[in-house]
C-alpha positions, 0 to 999 in steps of 0.5 A, spaced: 077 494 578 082 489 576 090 488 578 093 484 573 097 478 575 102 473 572 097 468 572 090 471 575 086 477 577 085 480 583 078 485 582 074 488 588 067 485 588 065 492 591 070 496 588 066 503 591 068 501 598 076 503 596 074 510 596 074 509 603 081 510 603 081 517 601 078 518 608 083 513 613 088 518 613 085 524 615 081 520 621 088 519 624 090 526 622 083 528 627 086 523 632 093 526 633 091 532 633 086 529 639 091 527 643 096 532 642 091 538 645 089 532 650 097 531 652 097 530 660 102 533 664 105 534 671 107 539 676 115 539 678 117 545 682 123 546 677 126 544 671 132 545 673 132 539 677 131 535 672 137 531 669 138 534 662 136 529 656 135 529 648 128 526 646 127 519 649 126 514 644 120 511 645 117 520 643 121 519 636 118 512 635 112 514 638 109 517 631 109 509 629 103 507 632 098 512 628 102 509 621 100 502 624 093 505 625 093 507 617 095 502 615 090 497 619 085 501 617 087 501 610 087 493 610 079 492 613 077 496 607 079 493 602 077 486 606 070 491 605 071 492 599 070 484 597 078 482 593 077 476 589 082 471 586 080 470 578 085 464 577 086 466 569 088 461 563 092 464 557 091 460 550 093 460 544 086 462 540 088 458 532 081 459 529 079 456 522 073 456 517 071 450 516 066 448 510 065 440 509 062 438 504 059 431 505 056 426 499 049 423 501 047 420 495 045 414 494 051 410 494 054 413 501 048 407 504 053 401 501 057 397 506 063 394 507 066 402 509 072 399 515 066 393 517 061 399 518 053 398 516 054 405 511 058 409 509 054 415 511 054 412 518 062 412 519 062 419 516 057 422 521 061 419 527 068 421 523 065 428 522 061 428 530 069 426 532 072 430 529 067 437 531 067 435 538 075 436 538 074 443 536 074 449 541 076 455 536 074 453 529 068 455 526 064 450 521 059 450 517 056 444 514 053 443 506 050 436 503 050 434 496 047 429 492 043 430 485 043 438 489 046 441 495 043 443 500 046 448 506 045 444 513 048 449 518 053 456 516 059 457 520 058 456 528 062 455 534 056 452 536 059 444 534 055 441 539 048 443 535 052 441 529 051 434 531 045 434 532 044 436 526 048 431 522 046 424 527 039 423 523 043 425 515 042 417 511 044 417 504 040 421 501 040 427 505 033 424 508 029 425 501 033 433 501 038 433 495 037 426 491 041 421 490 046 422 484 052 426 485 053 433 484 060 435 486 061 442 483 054 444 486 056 441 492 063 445 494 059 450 490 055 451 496 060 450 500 064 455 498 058 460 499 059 458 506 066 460 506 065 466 502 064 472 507 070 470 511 074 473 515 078 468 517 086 467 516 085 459 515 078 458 510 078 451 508 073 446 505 074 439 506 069 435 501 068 427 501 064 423 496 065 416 494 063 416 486 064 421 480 060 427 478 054 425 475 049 431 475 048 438 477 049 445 473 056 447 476 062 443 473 067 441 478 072 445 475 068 451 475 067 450 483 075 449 483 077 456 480 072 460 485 075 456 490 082 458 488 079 466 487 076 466 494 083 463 497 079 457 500 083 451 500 080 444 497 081 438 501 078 432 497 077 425 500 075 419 496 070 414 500 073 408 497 071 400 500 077 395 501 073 391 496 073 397 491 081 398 491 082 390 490 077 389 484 080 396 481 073 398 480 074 405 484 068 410 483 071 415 485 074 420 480 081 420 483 084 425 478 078 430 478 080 430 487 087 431 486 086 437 481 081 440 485 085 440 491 091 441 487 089 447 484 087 450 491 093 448 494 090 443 499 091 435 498 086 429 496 086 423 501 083 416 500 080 413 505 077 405 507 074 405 514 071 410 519 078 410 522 083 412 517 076 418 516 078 421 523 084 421 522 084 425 516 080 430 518 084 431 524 091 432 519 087 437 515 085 441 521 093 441 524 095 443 517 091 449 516 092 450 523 094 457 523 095 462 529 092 468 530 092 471 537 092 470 544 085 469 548 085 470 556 080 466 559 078 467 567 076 460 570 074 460 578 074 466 583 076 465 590 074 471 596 081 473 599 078 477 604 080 474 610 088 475 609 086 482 609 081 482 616 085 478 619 092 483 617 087 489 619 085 487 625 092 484 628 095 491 627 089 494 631 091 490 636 098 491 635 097 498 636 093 499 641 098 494 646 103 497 644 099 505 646 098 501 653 105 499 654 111 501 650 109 508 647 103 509 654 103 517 656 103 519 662 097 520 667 
């Protein structure tokens, strides 16, 4: 059994016990009709003695002192009844299907990535940031080099997703090879996006190089994407060095049409730090807001107000049955 309030709960840890309210009013019903049959009375040789008068105040108000019994009794079963306080917070749930994408290949071991030992390494910590943040969103975790490889499908569980991607090194660890399958990479990427029920489905792919391998062209890839209303965002892993020499690998064309094409956007990143910031801009774009969820935190026993309440009226009751409203003999 629970109340609603504005900002928490009350429920009865014992709710059972509430039926006892049903019986308060007929034991003060049984009391009544106990006093009244054992009304005392004294012996006067004549009324007519007596001064005409009305009802005495202290006889209407009389009837007082069994609605302070109600209610005092009423107050010790709910304290039996065991009231709690459920501290409750109202948030905006904003969830996402998020798919990333991420190159392995051999390449993604060079250095020169923001002062960082590996491209690789900086992905990691940019990615293991930037799930940690994450409270509603769903994400699932693909790799690609020469193939592509399912690392995790959509969780919530962002905590074993870190796990999970900590010991990834260029390569994918021996898994996927180390040439560069773009299409075979957001291919699979988007078969983890496919059942989605989500309002927001998204795929984030980062590579640092062209697409040299695998059996599915990137364009290919770009129009299921399109079909499946997943939106592409690219990410090209492009050094300091590389964008001041000219030689960029990165095909930046083929990034930008893939996300054009589906709506998202393609970035271009030089060090781990630029790459965290990218993957929190992408998640406040695609944030999009679904519905409100209550989350009950802490519970707090309230049982003693309602003792103390019953108890104080009892005693109230019965000092003002021993004095104010005492019937004589």
């Amino acid at each position: 059994m629970t109340v609603q309030l504005l900002d928490a709960v009350i429920r009865f840890a014992d709710p059972l016990v509430l039926a006892l309210l049903l019986v308060v009013p007929a034991l003060v019903a049984l009391r009544i009709r106990r006093e009244r049959r054992s009304g005392g009375a004294l012996l006067f040789s004549a009324l007519s003695l007596l001064p005409a008068r009305g009802a005495q105040w202290r006889a209407r108000l009389r009837p007082a002192l069994a609605a302070l019994r109600i209610v005092a009794l009423a107050l010790l079963v709910v304290a039996l009844a065991r009231p709690q306080v459920v501290r409750a917070s109202e948030i905006t749930a904003e969830g996402i299907d998020i798919a990333i994408v991420l190159d392995v290949s051999g390449s993604m071991s060079e250095g020169g990535f923001g002062g960082g030992p590996s491209k690789v390494a900086a992905v990691k910590k940019a990615v293991t940031d930037f799930t940690a943040g994450l409270r509603t969103d769903r994400v699932g975790v693909v790799i690609f080099g020469t193939e592509a490889l399912l690392l995790a499908p959509l969780t919530l569980d962002h905590d074993a997703l870190q796990r999970l991607i900590a010991p990834l090194d260029a390569g994918g660890s021996g898994l996927v090879g180390g040439a560069t399958a773009i299409g075979m990479g957001l291919a699979m990427g988007l078969n983890v996006l496919r059942d989605s029920a989500a309002r927001s489905k998204v795929a984030i792919l980062l590579t640092d190089g062209e697409n040299n391998s695998g059996q599915i062209p990137p364009a290919d890839a770009a129009k299921a994407a399109e079909v499946l209303g997943v939106r592409v965002y690219t990410i090209g892993a492009v050094t300091s060095q590389e964008r001041a020499g000219g030689a960029i690998p990165v095909d930046e064309q083929l990034m930008r049409e893939i996300a054009g094409q589906t709506g998202g956007r393609y970035f271009s990143v030089s060090d781990a730090t630029a790459l965290e910031r990218i993957y929190d801009e992408i998640a406040q774009l695609e944030r999009t807001r679904i519905g409100v969820r209550t989350e009950y935190s802490s519970y707090e026993d309230v049982v003693l107000p309602f003792l103390l309440g019953g108890a104080l009226l009892l005693l109230l009751e019965l000092l003002l049955g021993l004095t104010v409203f005492r019937k004589a003999p």
